[in-house]
C-alpha positions in Angstrom: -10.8 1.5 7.3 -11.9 3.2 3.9 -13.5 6.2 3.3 -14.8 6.7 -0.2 -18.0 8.2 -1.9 -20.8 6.0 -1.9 -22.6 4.8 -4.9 -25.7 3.4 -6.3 -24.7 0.0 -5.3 -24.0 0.4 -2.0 -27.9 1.6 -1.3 -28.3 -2.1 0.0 -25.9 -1.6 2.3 -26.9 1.4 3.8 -30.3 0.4 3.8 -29.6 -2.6 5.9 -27.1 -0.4 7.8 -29.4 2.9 8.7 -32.4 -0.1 10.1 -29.9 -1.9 12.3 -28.4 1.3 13.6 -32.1 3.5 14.2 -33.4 -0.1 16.3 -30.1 -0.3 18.3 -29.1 3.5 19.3 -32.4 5.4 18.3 -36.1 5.6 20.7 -38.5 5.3 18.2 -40.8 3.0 17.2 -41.0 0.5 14.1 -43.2 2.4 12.4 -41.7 5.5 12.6 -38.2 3.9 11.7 -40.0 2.3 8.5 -41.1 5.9 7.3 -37.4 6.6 7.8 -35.8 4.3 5.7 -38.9 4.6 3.3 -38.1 8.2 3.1 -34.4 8.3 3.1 -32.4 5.2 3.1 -34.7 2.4 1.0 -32.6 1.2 -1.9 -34.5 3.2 -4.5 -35.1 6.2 -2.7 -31.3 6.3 -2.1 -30.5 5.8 -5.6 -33.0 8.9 -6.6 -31.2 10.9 -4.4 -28.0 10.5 -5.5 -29.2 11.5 -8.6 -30.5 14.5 -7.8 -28.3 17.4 -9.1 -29.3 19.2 -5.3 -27.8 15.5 -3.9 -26.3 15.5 -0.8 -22.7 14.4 -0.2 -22.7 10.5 1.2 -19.6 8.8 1.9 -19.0 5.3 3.3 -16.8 3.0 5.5 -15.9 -0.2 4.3 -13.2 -2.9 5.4 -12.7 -6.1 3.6 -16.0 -7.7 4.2 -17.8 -4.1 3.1 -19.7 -0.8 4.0 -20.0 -1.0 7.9 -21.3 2.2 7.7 -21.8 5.7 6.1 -22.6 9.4 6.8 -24.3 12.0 4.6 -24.1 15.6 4.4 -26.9 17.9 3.6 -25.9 20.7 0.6 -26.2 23.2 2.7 -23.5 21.7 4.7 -23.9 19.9 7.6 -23.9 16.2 8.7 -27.1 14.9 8.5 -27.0 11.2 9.0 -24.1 8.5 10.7 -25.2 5.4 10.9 -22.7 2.5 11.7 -23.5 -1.2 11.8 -23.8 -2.4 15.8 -21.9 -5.5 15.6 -19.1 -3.3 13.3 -19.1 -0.4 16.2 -15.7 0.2 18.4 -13.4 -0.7 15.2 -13.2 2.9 14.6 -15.8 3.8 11.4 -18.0 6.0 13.5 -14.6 8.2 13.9 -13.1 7.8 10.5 -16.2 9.0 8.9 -16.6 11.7 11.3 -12.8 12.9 10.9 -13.5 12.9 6.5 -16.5 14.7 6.8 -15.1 17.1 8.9 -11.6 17.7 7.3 -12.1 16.6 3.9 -16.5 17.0 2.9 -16.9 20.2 5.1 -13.3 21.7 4.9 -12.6 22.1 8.6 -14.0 25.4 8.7 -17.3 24.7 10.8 -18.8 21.6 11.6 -22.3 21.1 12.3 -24.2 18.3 12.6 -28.0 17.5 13.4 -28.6 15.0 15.6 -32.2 13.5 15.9 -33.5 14.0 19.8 -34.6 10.2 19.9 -30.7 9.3 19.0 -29.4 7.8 22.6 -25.8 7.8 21.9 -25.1 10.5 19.3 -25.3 13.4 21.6 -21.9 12.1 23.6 -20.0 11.0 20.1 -20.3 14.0 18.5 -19.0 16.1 21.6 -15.6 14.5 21.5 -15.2 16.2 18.6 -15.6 19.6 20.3 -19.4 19.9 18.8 -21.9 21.2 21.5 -25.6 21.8 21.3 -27.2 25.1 20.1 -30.2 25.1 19.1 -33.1 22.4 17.4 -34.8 22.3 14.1 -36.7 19.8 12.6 -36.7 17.4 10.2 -39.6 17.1 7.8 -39.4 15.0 4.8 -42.7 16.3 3.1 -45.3 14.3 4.9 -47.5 15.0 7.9 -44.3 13.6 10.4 -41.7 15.4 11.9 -38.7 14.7 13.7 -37.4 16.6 16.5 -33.4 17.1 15.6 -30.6 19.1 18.0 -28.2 20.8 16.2 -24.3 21.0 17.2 -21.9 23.4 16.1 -18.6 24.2 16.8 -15.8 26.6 15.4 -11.9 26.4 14.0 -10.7 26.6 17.4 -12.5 23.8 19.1 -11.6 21.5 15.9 -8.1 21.6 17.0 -9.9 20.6 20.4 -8.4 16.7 20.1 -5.0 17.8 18.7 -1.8 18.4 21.5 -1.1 22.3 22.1 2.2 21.4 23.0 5.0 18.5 22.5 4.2 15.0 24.5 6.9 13.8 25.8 7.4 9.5 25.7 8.4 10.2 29.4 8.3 12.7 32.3 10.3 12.5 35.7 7.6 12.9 38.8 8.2 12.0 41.9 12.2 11.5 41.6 11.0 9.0 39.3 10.7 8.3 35.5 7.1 8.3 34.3 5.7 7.1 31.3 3.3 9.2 29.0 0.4 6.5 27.6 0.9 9.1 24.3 -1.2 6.3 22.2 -4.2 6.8 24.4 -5.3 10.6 24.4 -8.6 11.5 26.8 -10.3 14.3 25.0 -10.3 17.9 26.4 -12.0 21.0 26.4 -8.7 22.4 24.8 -6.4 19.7 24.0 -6.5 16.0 25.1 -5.2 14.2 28.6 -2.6 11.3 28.9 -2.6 9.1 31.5 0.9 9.3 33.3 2.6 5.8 34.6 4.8 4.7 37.0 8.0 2.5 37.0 5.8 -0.5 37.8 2.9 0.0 35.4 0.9 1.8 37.9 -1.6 4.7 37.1 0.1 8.0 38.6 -1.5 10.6 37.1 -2.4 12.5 33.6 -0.1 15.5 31.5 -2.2 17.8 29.8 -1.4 18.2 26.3 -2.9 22.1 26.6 -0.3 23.4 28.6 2.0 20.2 29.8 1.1 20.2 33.6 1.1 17.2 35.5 -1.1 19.5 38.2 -4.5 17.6 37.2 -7.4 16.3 39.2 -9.2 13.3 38.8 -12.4 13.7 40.6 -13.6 9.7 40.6 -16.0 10.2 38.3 -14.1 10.4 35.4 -13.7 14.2 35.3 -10.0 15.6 35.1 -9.4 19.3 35.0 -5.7 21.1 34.3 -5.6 23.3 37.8 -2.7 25.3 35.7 -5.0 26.2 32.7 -8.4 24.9 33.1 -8.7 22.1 30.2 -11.3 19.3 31.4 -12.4 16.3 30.3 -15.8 15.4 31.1 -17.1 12.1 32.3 -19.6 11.9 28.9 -16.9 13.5 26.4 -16.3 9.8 25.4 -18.6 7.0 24.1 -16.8 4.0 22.8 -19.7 2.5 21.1 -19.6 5.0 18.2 -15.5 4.9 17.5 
């Protein structure tokens, strides 16, 4: 997956993009998308922004067939829009564009982003990246509509949130057994991520936390885990697949 500025000529694209995405995640109704993308994402309207010397920062995703979707910063620095294409989402754009903006558009100082209140799957996304809600605003684009938006923040620390505090080994022994470490697959935590823990014959066992490398974890059935040694969790709507 690419990550690269947009341009002019991707407006089609992201107009086509930002419709398909507000009708499949978002609760609003077709006229109030259509103000939207008259307002923000419409080919020419796009094109007039990017022009603007007060622009804001838009970068995109593309593979070999082309943009699958795009996120925008506003120049006072926060994410404003990320829109990827349905059929596209769960081939990891939502996260690539996410992980740029972050490290690369924002600096990896602070990350915020504004999340419209209508959005039904945002909310969940953007907390695996150690973003939590604070407060609301809203967003008014010089006409008599608003929109109601929450706004998540987060700090240095928690953007390390998703990285390993300590070594994760390939393998463990458990049990007077050898057990291996799914390292490929981390579960996001509070602190550091989870890794499911396998037996000899494939078989689930139990998960190492990457905060402090305990095995002492429980797994509550409901897709909560939480380090009984230092207290990292993973909760069950940390993680929503349909935005990766």
């Amino acid at each position: 997956m690419d990550v690269r500025s947009a341009t002019a000529a991707d407006g089609s694209a992201i107009e086509r993009i930002a419709r398909a995405s507000f009708q499949s995640s978002y609760a609003l109704s077709p006229g109030d998308i259509d103000s939207l993308i008259e307002n923000y994402f419409a080919d020419d309207a796009f094109a007039d922004r990017l022009d603007d010397e007060d622009a804001p920062s838009v970068v995109v995703a593309a593979d070999d067939d082309g943009v699958v979707g795009f996120a925008e910063v506003h120049p006072d620095g926060w994410l404003e829009w990320l829109h990827v294409e349905p059929t596209e989402r769960g081939q990891g754009a939502g996260t690539a564009l996410v992980e740029h903006v972050r490290d690369e558009v924002l600096d990896g100082e602070r990350f915020e982003a504004h999340v419209l209140e209508d959005a039904s799957e945002g909310s969940a996304f953007l907390e695996r990246f150690g973003l939590s809600a604070s407060g609301t605003t809203d967003l008014d684009f010089g006409t008599d509509e608003s929109y109601a938006q929450e706004i998540y923040t987060t700090t240095s620390k928690s953007l390390d949130s998703n990285e390993p505090n300590v070594d994760v080994p390939e393998s463990l022994e458990a049990d007077d057994q050898s057990m291996r470490v799914a390292g490929d697959d981390p579960i996001p935590g509070t602190e550091a991520p989870f890794f499911e823990v396998r037996d000899g014959d494939d078989e689930a066992w139990g998960y190492f936390c990457s905060q402090c490398g305990s095995t002492d974890v429980v797994a509550d059935g409901l897709d909560r885990l939480e380090c009984d040694e230092c207290g990292n969790e993973h909760r069950a709507d940390q993680w929503d697949d349909a935005y990766l």
